[in-house]
N, C-alpha and C positions, 0 to 999 in steps of 0.2 A: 362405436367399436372400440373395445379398450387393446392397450395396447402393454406388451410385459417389456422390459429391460432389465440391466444392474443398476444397483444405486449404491454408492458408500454412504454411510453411519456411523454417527460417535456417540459412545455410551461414559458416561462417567457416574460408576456407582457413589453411594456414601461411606464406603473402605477407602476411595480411591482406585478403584480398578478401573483403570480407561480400557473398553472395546473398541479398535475400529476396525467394522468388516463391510464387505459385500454383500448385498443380498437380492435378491429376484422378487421387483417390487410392477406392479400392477397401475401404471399410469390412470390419469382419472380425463375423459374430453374435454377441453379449453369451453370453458362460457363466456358469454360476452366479449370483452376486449384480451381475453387470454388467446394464448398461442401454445401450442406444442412444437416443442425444440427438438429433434436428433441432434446428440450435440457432439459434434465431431473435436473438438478443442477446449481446453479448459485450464488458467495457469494456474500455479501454487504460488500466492502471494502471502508477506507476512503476515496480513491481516487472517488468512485462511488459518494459521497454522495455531490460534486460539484455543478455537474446539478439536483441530484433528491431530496438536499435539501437546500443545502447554507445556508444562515442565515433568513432561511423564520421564521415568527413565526408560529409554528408548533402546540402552546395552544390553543391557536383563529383562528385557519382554521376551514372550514367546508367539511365537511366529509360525504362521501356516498360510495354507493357499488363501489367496484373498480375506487376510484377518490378521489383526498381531492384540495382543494383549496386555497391558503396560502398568506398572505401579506411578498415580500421580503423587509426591511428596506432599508435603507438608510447607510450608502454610497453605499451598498453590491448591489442595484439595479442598481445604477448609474456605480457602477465597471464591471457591467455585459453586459452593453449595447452591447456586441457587439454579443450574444445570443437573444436581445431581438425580439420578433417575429417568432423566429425557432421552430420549432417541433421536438424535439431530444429523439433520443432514449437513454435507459441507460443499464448499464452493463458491463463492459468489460470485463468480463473471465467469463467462466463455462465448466459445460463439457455435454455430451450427444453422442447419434447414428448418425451417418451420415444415411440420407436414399435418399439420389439423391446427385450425383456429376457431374461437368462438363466433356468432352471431354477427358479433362489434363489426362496423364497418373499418375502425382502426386496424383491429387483426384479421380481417378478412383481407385486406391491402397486400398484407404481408405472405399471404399463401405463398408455396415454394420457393420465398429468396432465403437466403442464408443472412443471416443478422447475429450481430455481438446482442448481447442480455446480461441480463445481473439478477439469473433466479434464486441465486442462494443455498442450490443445492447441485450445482453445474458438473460435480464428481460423479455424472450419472449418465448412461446411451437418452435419457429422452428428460426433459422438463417440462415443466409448463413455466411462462411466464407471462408478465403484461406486455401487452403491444405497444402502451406509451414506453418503458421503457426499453424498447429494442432498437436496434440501430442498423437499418439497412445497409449490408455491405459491398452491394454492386458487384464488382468486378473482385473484390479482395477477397481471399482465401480466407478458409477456417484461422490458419493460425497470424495470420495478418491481422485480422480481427478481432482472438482470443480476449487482450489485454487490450482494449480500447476504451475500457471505462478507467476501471479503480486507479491506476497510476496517471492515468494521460488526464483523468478530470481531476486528480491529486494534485500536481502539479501546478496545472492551469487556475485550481484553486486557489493555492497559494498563490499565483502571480494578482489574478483577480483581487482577494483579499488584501496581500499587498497596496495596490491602488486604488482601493478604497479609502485603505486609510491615511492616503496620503503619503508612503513611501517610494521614495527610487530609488530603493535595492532593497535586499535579503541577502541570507544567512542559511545557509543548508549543512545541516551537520552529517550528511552522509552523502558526499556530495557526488561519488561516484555511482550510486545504485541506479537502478534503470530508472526511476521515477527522477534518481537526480542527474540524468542526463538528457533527458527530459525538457527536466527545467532548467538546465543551461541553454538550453535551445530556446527554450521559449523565452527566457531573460533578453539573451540575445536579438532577439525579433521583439521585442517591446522596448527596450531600449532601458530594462531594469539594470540597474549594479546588482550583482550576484558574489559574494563571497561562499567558496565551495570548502569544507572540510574533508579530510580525506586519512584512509591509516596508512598506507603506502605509497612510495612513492608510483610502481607503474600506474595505481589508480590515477595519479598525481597527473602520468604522462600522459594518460586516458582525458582528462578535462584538458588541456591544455589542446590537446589536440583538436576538440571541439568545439577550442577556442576561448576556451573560459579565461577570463586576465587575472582572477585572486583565486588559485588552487593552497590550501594551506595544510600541512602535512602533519599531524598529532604526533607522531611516533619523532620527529626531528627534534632535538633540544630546544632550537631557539622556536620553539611551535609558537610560545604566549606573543613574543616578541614580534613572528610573523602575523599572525591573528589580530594583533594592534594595527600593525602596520593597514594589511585590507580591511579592516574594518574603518579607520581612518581615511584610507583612499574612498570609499564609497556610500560612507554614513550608512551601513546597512549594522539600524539597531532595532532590529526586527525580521525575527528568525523562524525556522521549522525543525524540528529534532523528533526521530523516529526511535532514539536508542531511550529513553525514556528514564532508566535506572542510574547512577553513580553519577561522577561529577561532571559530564560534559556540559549540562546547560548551567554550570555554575561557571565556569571555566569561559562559559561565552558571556555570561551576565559580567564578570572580572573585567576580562577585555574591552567591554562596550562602555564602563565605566570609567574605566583606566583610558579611554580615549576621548570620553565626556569628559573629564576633568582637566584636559592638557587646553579647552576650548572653554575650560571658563575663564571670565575677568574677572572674580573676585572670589576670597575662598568662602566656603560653605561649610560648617561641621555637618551638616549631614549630604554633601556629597552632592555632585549634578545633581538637575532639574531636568538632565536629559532624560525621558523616559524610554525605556529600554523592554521590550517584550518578546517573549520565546514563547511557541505551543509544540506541545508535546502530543507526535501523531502515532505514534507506536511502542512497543516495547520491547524494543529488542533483547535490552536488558530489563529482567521483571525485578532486579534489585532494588532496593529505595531510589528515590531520587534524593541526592544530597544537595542542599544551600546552605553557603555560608553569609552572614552579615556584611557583606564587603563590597555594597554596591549600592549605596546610598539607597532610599527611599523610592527612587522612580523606577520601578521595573515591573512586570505583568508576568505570570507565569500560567496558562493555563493551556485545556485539550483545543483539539483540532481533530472532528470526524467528518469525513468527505457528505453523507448526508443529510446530515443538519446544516451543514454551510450550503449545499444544492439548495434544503427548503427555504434557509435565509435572503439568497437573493431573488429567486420567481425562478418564474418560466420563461421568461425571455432571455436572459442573461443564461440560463441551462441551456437552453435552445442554440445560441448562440457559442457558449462553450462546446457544443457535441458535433456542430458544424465544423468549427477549426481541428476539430480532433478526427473527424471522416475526411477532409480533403487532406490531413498533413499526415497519415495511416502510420505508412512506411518513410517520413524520414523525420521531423519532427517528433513523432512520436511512436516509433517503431521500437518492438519490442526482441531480443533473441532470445533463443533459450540450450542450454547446457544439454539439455535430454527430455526426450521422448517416451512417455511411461503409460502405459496402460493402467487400470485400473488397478489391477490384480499385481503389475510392476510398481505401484507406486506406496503399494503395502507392504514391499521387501526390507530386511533390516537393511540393507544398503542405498533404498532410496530415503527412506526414513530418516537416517540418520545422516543423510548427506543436505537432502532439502532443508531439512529443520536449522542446519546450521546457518544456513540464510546469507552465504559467499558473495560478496561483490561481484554479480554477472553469472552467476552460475544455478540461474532460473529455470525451472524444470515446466512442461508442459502435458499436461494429462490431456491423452488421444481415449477415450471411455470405447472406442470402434479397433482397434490397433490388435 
């Protein structure tokens, strides 16, 4: 029996004309280990906001019920071309009821509980997704749920990765955001040194309060001065950076240097041997990234996406990360959100243009049923 809903869609022509609308789309029955989702919850994370907003201008679009219409600029059109002409859905995690499963005895398991998923098109009343990736929610709510993959396995990523390679601490440059409160927690409960960046001070008073011991504050003068300082208390030269553009991860390459060099015994023209690595998980800013030559030869610079690192270390070690991320839901790894947006709410110029700026805590959550 098929079943009809809404689904959102992003269109980005080869003028640059981004579409994104609503439309009354015709679900397909779950085969094999597929599930069908009613999906009661869904967050807007910056990952999401790629395809459903990129660098369109978002002042001068035209706007109507369930639909807005936007110019993407330049280079940002021409960088895209290779989406140009697709009809893509958005979303990638939320949670809801399963109410139709395939054959699979995986997703036959899962008939009527509610589970987090990561279908990739979660901006929708029904999905379909896999059963391996769902996550039974028991007793937790839709929106308890929503956000229990992409930031809570982000984090834990990073810690994991971390100790892999042998470090006892990190570097978070956006230290207050929900993923990096997160990972203060979970530093804390592993026993990591965590050095947190931060642009304001209340964010400041925000980690502190959660216990963090190296909050460092960008917007202060003595910012480089404190940056040495915690980075010297906890040998964290090996970092995560989500703002991706300008000079922040030069700024942290400087410092890690500038604290390798005070610990050498003899000089070097070309600079420590400490090596020093930063990966870049997002773009907050789609600006260039800037480096300058000023940190000797030992340093790493490259990405970080949540799943290619999942396929890198197996199934056991996933297994095990989604375990600690279900029993720790709501405190460890609990997410809040700013507002509550419908489908057809979350294509308004005010929510658009609010989410997209991407606020320290001020995370929006799409109810597709509301």
């Amino acid at each position: 029996m098929s079943i009809t809903g809404k689904q959102l869609f992003t269109t980005l022509e080869s003028d640059g004309t981004l579409t994104v609308a609503i439309e009354d789309v015709t679900f397909p029955e779950p085969t094999g280990n597929q599930v069908l989702v009613k999906m009661e919850a869904a967050p807007i994370n910056p990952s999401d906001l790629a395809i459903l907003t990129g660098a369109a201008d978002l002042e001068n679009a035209d706007y109507s019920a369930g639909k807005y219409v936007a110019k993407m600029p330049e280079p940002f059109n021409t960088g895209s071309k290779a989406r140009h002409g697709l009809k893509l859905p958005a979303g990638n995690e939320g949670a809801g009821t399963v109410v139709a499963t395939g054959d699979g005895d995986k997703a036959k398991a899962l008939m009527g509980q509610r589970v987090a998923c990561v279908p990739g098109n979660a901006y929708s009343q029904y999905c379909i997704a896999d059963a391996h990736m769902c996550l039974p929610l028991g007793d937790y709510t839709a929106e308890e749920g929503a956000s229990a993959f992409v930031n809570p396995m982000t984090a834990l990523g990073f810690a994991e990765n971390a100790k892999a390679e042998g470090q006892d601490a990190l570097l978070h440059t956006v230290g207050a955001s929900n993923l990096g409160q997160m990972l203060t927690r979970i530093c804390q409960e592993d026993g990591l040194g965590l050095v947190n960046i931060v642009r304001k001070e209340e964010h400041a008073d925000l980690l502190k309060k959660l216990g963090s011991t190296h909050v460092v504050n960008s917007s202060d003068d003595d910012f480089m001065k404190n940056l040495r300082t915690a980075i010297d208390d906890t040998d964290a030269f090996f970092g995560f950076d989500p703002i991706g553009g300008g000079k922040t991860v030069d700024g942290v390459f400087k410092a890690m240097e500038q604290v390798a060099i005070t610990k050498m015994t003899e000089y070097s023209r070309y600079g420590s041997n400490q090596q020093k690595r930063m990966f870049i998980y997002g773009r907050l800013d789609t600006s260039p990234t800037t480096l300058s030559p000023s940190y000797g030869f030992g340093w790493t610079l490259s990405g970080w996406l949540l799943f290619p690192f999942l396929q890198s270390v197996g199934s056991e070690t996933v297994g095990r990360m989604r375990k600690r991320v279900l029993e720790n839901l709501t405190t460890t790894f609990a997410s809040h959100y700013k507002k509550h947006v419908s489908l057809e709410e979350m294509l308004t110029k005010e929510a658009v243009t609010d989410y997209r700026a991407m606020k320290t805590g001020e995370k929006y959550l799409v109810t597709p049923w509301k």
